[in-house]
LOTORGU-193741 format. One line per 5 residues: their letters; for each residue x, y, z of N, C-alpha, C. Coordinates in steps of 0.1 Angstrom, whole numbers, plus 2048, in hexadecimal, padded with zeros to 3 digits. Example, Ala and Ser with C-alpha at 12.3 -4.5 7.8 and 13.67 -1.06 7.14 Angstrom:
BEGIN
AS> 884:7C7:84E:87B:7D3:84E:884:7DF:84E | 880:7EA:847:889:7F5:847:881:800:84F .
END
This chain:
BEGIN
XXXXX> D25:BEA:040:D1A:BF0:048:D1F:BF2:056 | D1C:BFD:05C:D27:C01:06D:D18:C01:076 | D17:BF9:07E:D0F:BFD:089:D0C:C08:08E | CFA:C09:08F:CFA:C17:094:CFC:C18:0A1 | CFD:C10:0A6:D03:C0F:0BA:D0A:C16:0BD .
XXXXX> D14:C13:0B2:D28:C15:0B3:D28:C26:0B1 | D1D:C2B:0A7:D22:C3B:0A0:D1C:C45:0AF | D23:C4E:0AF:D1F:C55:0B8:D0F:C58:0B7 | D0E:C5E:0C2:CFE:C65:0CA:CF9:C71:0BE | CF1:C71:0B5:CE9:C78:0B1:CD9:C7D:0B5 .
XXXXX> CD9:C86:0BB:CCA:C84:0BF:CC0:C89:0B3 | CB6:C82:0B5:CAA:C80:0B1:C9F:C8F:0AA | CA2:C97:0BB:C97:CA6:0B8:CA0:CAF:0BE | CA3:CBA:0BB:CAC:CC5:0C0:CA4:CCA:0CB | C98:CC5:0CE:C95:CC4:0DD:C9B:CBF:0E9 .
XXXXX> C9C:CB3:0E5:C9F:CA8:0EE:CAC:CA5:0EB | CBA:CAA:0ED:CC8:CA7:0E9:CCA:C9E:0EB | CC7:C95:0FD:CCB:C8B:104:CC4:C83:105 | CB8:C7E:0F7:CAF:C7B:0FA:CB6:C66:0F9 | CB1:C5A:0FE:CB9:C50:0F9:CB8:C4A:0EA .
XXXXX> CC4:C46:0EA:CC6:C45:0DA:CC2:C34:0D8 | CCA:C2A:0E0:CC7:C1D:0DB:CBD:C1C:0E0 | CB2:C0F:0DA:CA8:C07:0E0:CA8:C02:0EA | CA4:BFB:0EF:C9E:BF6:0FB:CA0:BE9:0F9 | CA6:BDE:0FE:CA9:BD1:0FD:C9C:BC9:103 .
XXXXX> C9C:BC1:100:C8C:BB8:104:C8A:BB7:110 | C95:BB1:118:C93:BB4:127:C8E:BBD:131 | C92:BC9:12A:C94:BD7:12D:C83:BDB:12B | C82:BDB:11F:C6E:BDB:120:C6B:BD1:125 | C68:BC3:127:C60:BBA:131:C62:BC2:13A .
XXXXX> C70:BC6:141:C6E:BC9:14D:C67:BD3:152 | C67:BE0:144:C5D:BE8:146:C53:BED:146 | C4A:BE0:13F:C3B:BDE:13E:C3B:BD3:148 | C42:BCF:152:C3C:BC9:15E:C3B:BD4:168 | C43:BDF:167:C45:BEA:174:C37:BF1:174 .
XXXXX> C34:BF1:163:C29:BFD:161:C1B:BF3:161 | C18:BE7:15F:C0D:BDE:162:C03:BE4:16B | C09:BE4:17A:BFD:BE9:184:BF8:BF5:182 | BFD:BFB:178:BF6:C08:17A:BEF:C06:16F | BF0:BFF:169:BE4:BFE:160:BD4:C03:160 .
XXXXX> BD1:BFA:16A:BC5:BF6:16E:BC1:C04:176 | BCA:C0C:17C:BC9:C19:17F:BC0:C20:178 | BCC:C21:16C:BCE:C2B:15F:BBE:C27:157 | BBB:C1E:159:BAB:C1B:150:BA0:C22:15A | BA6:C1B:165:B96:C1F:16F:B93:C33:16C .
XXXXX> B9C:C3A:16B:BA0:C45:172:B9C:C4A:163 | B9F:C48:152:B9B:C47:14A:B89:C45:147 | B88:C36:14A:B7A:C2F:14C:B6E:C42:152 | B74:C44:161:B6D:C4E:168:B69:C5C:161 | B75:C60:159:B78:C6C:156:B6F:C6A:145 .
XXXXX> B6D:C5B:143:B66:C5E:12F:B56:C5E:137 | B53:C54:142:B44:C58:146:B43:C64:14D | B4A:C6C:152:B48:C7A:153:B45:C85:147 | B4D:C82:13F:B49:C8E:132:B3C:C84:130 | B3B:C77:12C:B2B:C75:128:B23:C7A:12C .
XXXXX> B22:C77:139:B1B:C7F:144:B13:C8C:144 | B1F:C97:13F:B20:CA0:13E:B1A:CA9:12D | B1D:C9D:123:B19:CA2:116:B25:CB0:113 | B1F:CB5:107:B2A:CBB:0FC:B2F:CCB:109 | B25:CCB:112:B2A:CD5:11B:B35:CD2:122 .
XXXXX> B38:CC9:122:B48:CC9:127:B52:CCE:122 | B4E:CCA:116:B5D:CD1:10B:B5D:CDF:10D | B6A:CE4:108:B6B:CF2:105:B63:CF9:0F8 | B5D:D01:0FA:B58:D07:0EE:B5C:D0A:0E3 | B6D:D09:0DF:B6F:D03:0D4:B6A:CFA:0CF .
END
């Protein structure tokens, strides 16, 4: 069995040619769900505002689709 590390770069979607191929080592995400943490509490509030606005608002918000 040959490591898929070792075989060359195949990408994924003929979109994305350069998209990355290995995972992410554990480090590597801790460290990146600590960078992204504070914005968390952002990302709800700003959420939170925008689901009691269409409430608010009723099925006239949507598009008439």
């Amino acid at each position: 069995m040959t490591d898929p590390l070792l075989e060359p770069h195949k990408p994924q979607f003929d979109s994305a040619p350069n998209q990355a191929r290995k995972a992410a080592t554990v480090e590597e995400s801790m460290a990146a769900a600590a960078a992204l943490k504070p914005s968390v509490g952002t990302v709800r509030a700003i959420n939170r505002k925008r689901r009691a606005e269409l409430a608010w608002r009723g099925k006239d918000a949507l598009p008439p689709e």
